[in-house]
N, C-alpha and C positions, 0 to 999 in steps of 0.2 A: 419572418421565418429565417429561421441559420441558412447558412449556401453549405454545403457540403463540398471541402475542399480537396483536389487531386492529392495531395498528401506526397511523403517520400518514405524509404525504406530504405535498410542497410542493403548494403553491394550485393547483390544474388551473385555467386559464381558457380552455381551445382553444375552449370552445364559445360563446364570445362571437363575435362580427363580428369580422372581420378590421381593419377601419378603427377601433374600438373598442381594439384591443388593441396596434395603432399609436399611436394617440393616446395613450395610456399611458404607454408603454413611452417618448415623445418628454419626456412630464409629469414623468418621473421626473429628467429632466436638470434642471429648476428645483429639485427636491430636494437632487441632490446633481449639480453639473457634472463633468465626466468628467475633466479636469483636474487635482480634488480627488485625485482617486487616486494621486498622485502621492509625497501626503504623508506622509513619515514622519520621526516625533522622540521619542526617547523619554522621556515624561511624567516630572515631577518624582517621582512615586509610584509608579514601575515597581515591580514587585516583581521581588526578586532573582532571577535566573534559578536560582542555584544552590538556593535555597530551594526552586524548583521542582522542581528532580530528586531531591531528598531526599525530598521529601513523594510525588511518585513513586515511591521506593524502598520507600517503606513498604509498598508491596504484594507488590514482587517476593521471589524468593528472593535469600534476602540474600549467600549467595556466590557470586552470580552478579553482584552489582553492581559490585566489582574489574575488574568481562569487561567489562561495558557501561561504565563510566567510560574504561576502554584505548582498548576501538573510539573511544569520543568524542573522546577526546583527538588523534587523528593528524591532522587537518586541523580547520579551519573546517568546509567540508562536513561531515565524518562528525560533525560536534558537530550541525548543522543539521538531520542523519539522526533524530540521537536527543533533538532538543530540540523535536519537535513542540508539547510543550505548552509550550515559552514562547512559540514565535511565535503558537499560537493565543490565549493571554493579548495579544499587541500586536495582532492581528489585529483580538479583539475590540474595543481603544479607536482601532480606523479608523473613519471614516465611509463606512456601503454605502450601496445603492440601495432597499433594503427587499426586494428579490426574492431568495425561497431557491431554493435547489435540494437536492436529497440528495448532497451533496457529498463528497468520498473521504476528505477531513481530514488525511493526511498527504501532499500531492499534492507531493514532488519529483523531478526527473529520472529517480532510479533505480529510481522506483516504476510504470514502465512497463515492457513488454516483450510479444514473440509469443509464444502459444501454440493448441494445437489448438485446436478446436471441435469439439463432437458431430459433426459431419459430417467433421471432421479435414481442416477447411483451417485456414491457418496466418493467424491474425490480429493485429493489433498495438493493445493495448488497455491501460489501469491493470491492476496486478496487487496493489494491495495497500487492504484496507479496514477496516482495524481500528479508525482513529479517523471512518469515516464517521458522518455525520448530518445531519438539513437543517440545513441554516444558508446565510448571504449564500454568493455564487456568487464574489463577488471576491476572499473567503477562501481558495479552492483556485488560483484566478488566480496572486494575489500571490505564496505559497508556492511556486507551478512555476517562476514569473518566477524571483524571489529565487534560488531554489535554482540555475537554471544563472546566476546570478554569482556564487554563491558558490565552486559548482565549479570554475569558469576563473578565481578567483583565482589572479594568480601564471603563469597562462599566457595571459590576453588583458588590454590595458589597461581604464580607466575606460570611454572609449567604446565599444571593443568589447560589453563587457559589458551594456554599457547600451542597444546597441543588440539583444544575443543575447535579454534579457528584454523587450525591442520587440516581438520577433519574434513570442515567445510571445504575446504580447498582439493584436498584427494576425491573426496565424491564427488564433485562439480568434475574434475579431470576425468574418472572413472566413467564415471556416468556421458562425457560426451565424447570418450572412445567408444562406449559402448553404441552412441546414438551414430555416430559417423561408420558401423559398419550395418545399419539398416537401409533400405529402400527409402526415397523420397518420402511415397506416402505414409509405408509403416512408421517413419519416425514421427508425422505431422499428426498422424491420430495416438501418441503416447501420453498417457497419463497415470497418475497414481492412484488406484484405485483405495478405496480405508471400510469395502465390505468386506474384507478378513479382517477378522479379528487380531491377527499378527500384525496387520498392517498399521492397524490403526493403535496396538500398543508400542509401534516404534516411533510415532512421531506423538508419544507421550498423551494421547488419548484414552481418559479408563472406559473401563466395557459401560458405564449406566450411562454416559453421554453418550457412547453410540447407538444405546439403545434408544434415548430419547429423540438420537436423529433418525434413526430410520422409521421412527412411528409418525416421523415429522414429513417423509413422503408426500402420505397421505392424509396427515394435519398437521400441517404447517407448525412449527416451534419459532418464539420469538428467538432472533439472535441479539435482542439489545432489548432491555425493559421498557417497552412500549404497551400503554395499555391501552383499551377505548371500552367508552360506556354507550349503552342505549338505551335510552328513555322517550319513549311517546313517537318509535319510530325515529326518533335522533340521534347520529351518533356521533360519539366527541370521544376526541384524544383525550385521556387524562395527563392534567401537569402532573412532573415528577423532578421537583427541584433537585431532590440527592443525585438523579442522574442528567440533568440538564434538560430536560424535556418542559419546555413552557411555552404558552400563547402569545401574542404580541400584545401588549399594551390594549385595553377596551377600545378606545378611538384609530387603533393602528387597524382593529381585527378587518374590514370591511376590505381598507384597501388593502393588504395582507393576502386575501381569500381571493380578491381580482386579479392581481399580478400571478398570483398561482393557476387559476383556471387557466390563468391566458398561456403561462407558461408550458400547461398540458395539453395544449394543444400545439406548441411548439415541439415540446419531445413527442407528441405522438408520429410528426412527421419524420420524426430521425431514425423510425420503427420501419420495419417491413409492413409488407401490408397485412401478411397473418398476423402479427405482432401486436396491430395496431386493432382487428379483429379479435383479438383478444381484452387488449385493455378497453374495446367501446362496451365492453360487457360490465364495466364500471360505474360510475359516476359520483362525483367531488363531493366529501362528505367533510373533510376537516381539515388540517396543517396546522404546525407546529413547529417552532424552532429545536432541534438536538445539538447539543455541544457535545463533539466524538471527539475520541483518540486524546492526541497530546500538541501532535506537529497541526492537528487541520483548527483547531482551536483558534475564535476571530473569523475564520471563513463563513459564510452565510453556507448552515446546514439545518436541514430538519428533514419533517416525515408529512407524508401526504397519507393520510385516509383514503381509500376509494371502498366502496361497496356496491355490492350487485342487488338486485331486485330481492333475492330474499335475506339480504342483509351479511352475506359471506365480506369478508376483511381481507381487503388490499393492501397492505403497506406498502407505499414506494419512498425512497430514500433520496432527497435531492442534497448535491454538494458543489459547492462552489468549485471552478477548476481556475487556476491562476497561470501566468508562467512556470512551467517547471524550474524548477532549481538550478536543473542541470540546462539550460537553456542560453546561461552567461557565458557558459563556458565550450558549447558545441555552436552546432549550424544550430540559427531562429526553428521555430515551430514549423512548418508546412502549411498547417492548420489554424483559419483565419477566428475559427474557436475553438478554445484551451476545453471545450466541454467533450466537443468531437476531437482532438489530440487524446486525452483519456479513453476515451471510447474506445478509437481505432487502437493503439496500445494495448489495452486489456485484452480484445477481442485477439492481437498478434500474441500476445506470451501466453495467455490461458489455452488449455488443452481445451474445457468448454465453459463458456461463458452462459453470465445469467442472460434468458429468453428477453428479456424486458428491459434492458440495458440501451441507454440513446441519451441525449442530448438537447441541452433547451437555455434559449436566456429567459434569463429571472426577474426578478425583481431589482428594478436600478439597474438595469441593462447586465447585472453581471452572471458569466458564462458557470451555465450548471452542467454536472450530468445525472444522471435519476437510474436508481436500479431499485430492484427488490429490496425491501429491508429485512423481510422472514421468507429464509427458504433452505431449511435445515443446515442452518452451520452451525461446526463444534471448532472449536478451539483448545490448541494445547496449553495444558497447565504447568507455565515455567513456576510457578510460584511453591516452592520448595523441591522441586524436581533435585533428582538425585542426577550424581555424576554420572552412573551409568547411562540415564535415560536422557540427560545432556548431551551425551556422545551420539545418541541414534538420531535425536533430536535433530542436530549441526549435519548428521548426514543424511538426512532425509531432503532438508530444506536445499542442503551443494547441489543435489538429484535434483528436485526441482527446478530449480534457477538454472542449470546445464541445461534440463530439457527444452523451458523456458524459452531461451536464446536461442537455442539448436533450432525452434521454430523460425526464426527472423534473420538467421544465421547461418556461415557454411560447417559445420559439426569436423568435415574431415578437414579445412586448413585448423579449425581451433585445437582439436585433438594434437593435431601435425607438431604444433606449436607449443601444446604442454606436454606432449610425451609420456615415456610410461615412466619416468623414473620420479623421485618425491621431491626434486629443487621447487616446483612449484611448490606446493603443502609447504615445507619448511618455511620459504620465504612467506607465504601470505600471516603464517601464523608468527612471525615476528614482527608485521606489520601490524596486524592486529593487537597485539599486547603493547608494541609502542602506541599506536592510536589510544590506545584505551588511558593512556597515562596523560596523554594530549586532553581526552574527555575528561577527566578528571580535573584537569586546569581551567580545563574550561567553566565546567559545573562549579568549582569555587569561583570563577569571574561573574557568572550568575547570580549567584549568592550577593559577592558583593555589590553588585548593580542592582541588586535589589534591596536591600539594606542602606546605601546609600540615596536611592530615590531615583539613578538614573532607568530604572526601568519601573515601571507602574505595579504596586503590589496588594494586592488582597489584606488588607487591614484586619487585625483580629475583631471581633464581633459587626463587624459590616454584614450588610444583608445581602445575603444570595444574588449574583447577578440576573439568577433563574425566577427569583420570587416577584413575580408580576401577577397582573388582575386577572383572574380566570372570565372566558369568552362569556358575552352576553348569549345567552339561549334563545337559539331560531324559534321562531314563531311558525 
């Protein structure tokens, strides 16, 4: 069984004076002026980027790394997706402010979106924590900035750009003046709700995907193409090579299906006991490997089947959880598992977290977490998104990430410290257009590491890493 570790968190100061945590938070601008932020060059002693993803790879499955160098390779962006830890390496030779927060670690654009709530309204929150940890609070800033210019390479100029990571940077500041003059508790219960219909066209959601979530309340909507069939009372995950969804090898499946049982009963205990009351009204019907995203590619990821007595569908979602990224670079983990480090993370930045959410090792001892894989999420559509709806976009997501932090964090020294005037804004969004041009160098370094062979590549007409022997049929 995991041990559930006592853990650590950013500096609580609420219970100082308020004019005390002002003064502060104003002291910390002689440290570092807000300006500085602006700065970015890459040091004569960068380390190679590509050195980076190699020494990364060393942990993953290794024919899986062919899949994750592909995704990388198709923009700047998708390089950006999966290069979290070099920009946490540049991150770290920036100069902060000395104020942490539990910070999400891989915080860009497409790492937000709506989903239910225990109470099943529809909220617009981060969705992703794998490389969370405390560390400086202008680490997950920079990174959101950064990342919508890298995105709108190619479709907004220099200025534009520079003012879309502005944005990011004003709303974040707005938004956590706004949080630092609430009550304790009214700031901890804040969230974005996306049942107005306004709400949900500002962070670029159209009305038929909200309709399809809110019918998904009360049935459930997949958020990723997962199918299952039933025959003669069995039921089986369908392979789906085009999205990564495949069996383990005929001879693997057996012990594949034992490591997972065993594994559900490890996350069960990382449940409360309602929790756990709830998931006993299951039982293990399938698994499968899923290859997500871009950056988790090589992680041991898939989906678990569960079904109830009249055959109702459980998907739960297990992911590998590693060292955070940002972990080289801050204090170690607390957390003797990187599965329960995600867990506790998600559960601090989310306004409300999925019910079913906990932690388990796996298969080959490596550290998972497990949540829901269907439970109405929609996502915004950056894929031709106009400038306009870019700009509500970058300020939606600042509002988030402020709120975010303001949870793990003191809202009146951060406020204190960015003030009402735009030196923040200005400088983050100079950072950000220089970053983006760093990406760019980088993503050509990719290229040619993978053209010359020092990185492992996907061979034209080679077979699907996904295309394996479909499960022998329970008896």
């Amino acid at each position: 069984m995991v041990e559930h570790s006592p853990g650590a968190l950013p500096p609580q100061t609420h219970i100082r004076p308020i004019k005390e945590r002002v003064q502060h938070g104003r002291a910390l601008r002689e440290h570092l002026p807000r300006r500085h932020h602006a700065a970015w060059k890459a040091p004569a002693n960068r380390r190679d980027p590509i050195d980076i993803l190699i020494e990364q790879g060393k942990s993953r499955l290794p024919d899986l790394l062919p899949e994750r160098y592909a995704r990388m390779k198709a923009t700047p962006f998708t390089f950006l997706r999966g290069a979290a830890a070099v920009m946490a390496a540049d991150l770290a030779g920036t100069q902060s402010s000395g104020l942490l927060v539990q910070a999400a670690g891989d915080c860009h654009c497409l790492n937000f979106g709506g989903f239910a709530t225990p109470e099943r309204r529809l909220v617009f929150d981060i969705n992703d924590f794998d490389e969370t940890a405390v560390a400086p609070w202008e680490w997950d800033v920079k990174r959101l900035a950064a990342s919508f210019a890298v995105a709108t390479l190619g479709q907004l100029d220099k200025p534009a750009r520079a003012e879309l990571a502005g944005i990011v940077a004003r709303s974040y500041r707005r938004t956590m003046a706004s949080v630092a003059g609430l009550t304790v508790l009214d700031a901890w219960y804040l969230g974005l709700e996306l049942d107005r219909r306004v709400a949900a066209e500002q962070v670029g959601i159209d009305e038929r995907a909200m309709r399809k979530a809110q019918n998904a309340r009360t049935h459930p909507i997949e958020i990723a193409p997962v199918t299952h069939r039933r025959s003669g009372g069995v039921h089986r995950i369908e392979d789906d090579p085009e999205h990564g969804v495949f069996h383990p090898p005929r001879a693997e499946l057996a012990a594949f299906e034992g490591r997972l049982r065993a594994m559900l009963v490890d996350y069960a205990a990382s449940l409360t006991p309602s929790r756990r009351t709830l998931l006993a009204r299951y039982r293990f019907a399938d698994a499968a490997y899923k290859v997500v995203g871009v950056g988790a590619v090589g992680t041991l990821c898939g989906v678990i089947l569960m079904v109830s007595g009249d055959g109702e569908a459980l998907h739960l979602q297990f992911k590998e959880a590693t060292h955070s990224v940002l972990e080289a670079f801050t204090a170690p983990s607390p957390y003797a598992h990187h599965g329960e480090r995600v867990v506790r993370g998600q559960r601090l930045l989310q306004a409300a977290s999925d019910i079913l959410l906990g932690f388990a090792t796996g298969p080959t001892g490596r550290h998972l977490y497990v949540r829901q894989l269907r439970d109405a999420k929609v996502s915004p559509r950056v894929e031709g998104m106009s400038a306009r709806n870019w700009r509500r976009y970058a300020e939606t997501c600042g509002e988030v990430l402020a709120r975010a932090h303001a949870r793990t964090a003191d809202a009146v020294v951060m406020s204190a410290y960015l003030g009402s005037s735009e030196a923040f804004d200005e400088a983050i969004g100079t950072f950000a257009v220089g970053y983006a041009r760093q990406t760019e160098k980088d993503h050509s370094a990719l290229l040619k590491a993978l053209k010359s062979g020092r990185l492992p590549s996907r061979k034209a007409g080679s077979p699907s890493p996904f295309g394996v022997e479909k499960p022998a049929k329970a008896s």
